[in-house]
C-alpha positions as CSV (number, residue, x, y, z in Angstrom):
1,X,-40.8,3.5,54.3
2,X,-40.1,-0.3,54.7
3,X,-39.1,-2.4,51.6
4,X,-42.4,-4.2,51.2
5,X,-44.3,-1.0,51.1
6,X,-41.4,-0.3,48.6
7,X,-42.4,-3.1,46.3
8,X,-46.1,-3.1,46.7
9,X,-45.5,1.0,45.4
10,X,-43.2,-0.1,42.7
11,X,-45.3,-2.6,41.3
12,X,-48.9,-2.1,42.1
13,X,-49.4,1.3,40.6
14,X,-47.4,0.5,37.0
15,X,-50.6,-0.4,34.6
16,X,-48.1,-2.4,32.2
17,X,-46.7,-4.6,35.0
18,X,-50.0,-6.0,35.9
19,X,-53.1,-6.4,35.4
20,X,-54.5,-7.2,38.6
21,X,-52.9,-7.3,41.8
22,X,-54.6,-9.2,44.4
23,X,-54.0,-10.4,47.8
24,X,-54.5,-14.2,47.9
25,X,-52.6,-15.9,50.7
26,X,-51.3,-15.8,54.1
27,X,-48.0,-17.8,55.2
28,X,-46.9,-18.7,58.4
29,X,-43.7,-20.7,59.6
30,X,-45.0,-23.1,62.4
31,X,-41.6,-23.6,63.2
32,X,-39.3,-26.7,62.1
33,X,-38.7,-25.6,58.6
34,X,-42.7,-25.9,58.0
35,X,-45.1,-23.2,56.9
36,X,-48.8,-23.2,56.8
37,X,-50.7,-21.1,53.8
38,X,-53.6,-20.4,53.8
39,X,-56.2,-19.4,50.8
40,X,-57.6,-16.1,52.2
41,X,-61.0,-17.0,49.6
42,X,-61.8,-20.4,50.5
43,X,-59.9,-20.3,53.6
44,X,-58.1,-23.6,52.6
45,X,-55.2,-24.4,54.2
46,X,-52.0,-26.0,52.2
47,X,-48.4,-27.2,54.8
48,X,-45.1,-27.1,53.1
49,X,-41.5,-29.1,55.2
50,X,-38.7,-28.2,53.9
51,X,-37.3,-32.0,51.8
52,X,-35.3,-34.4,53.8
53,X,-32.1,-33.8,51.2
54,X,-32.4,-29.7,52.6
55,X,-32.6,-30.6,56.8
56,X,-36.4,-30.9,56.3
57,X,-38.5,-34.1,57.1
58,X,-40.1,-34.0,53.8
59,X,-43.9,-35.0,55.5
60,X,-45.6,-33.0,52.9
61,X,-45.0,-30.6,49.8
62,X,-42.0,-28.7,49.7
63,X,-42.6,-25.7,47.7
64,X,-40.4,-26.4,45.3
65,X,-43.1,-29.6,45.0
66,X,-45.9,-27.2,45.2
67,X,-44.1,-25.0,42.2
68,X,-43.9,-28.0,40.4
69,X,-47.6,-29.1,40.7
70,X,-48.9,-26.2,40.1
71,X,-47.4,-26.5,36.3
72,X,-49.7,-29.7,36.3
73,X,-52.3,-28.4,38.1
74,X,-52.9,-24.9,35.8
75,X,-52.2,-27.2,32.9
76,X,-54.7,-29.6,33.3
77,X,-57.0,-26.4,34.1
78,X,-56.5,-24.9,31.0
79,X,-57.3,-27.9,29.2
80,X,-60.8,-27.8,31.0
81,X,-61.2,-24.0,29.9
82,X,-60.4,-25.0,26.4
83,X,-62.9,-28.0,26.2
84,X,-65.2,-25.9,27.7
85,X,-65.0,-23.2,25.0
86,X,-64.9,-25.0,22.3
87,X,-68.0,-27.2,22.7
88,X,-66.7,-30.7,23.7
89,X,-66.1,-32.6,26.9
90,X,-62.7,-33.3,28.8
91,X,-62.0,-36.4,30.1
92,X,-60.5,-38.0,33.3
93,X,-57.3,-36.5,33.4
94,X,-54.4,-36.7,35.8
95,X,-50.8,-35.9,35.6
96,X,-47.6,-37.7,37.1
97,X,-45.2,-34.6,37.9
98,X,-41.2,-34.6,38.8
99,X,-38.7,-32.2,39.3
100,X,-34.6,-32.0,39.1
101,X,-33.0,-29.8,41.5
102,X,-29.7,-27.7,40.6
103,X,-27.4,-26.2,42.7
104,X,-25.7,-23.4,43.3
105,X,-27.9,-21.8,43.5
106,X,-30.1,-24.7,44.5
107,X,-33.4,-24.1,42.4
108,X,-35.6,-26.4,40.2
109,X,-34.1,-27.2,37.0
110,X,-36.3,-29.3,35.2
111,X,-40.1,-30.2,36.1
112,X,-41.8,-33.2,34.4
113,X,-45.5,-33.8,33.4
114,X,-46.8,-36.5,32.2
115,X,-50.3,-36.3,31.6
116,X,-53.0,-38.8,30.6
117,X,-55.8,-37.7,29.1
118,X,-59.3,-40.1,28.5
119,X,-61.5,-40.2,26.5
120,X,-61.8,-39.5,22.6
121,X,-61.0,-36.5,20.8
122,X,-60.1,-35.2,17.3
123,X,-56.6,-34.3,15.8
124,X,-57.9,-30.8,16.1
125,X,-59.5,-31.1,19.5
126,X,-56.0,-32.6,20.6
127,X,-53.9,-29.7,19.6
128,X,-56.3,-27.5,21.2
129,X,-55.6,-29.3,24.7
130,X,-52.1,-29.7,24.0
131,X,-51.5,-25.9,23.2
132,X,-53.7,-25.0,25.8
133,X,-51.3,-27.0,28.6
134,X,-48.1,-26.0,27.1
135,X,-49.1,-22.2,27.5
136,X,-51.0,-22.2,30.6
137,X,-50.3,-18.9,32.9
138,X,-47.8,-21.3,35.0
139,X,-45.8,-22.1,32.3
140,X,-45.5,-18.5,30.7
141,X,-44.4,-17.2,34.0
142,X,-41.4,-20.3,34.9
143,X,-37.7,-18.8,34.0
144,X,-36.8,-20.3,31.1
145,X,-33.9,-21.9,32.4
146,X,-36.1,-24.0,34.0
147,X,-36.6,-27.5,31.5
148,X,-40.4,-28.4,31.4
149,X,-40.4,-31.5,29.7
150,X,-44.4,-33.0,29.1
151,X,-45.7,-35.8,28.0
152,X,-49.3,-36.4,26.6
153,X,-51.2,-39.7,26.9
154,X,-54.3,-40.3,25.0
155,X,-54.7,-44.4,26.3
156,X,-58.3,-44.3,24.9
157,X,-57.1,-44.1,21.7
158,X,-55.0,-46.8,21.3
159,X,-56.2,-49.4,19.1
């Protein structure tokens, strides 16, 4: 039996591991530390190099750069589920992300959002979308020695 049989038996078939388990990309290496992946629903197509300070060329997201977009990205998500559910509109929203890298073993050590958020909201409507970003399914699943450190922005508010 080879090892990803292995793991797809180990994990697929224990009920309190998962609740759904899902195929939903396919990766490829084009060769000079790049890989294509590709969405196997929508058949969208996302490249990844390797960063210039790790022998890459750094001409699109590294996926360390994708893992820490995707904290924005499900964030900002999640704030359009809650609006949605609780009766009120979400603004223009966009978020400015960074990431510290550690090594030894080189990994991401600290991932930044700061997020901006228009248009006008309650105290209560804001907590909602705050709570909602800060436990968003990307965020629950990062190791906790990973820092996320975010920032929320409500410039329509301002007086």
């Amino acid at each position: 039996m080879n090892l990803s049989c292995m793991l797809y038996q180990k994990y697929i078939f224990n009920p309190l591991r998962f609740i759904k388990f899902m195929a939903i990309s396919s990766v490829e290496y084009q060769g000079n530390l790049r890989t294509s992946a590709q969405h196997l629903k929508s058949k969208e197509v996302i490249i990844t190099d390797a960063p210039t300070d790790n022998e890459g060329k750094g001409e699109a997201f590294s996926p360390t750069d994708l893992l820490s977009t995707s904290l924005a990205s499900c964030m900002i998500t999640l704030m359009g589920i809650t609006a949605n559910k609780n009766g009120f509109s979400l603004g223009r929203v966009s978020a400015s992300v960074s990431k510290g890298m550690l090594s030894s073993p080189r990994r991401v050590g600290r991932i930044g959002v700061a997020l901006e958020i228009g248009g006008t909201y309650s105290e209560q409507q804001m907590r909602q979308l705050e709570y909602a970003a800060l436990h968003c399914p990307v965020a629950n699943s990062l190791s906790q020695e990973i820092e996320q450190d975010v920032s929320f922005e409500y410039p329509d508010l301002k007086s």
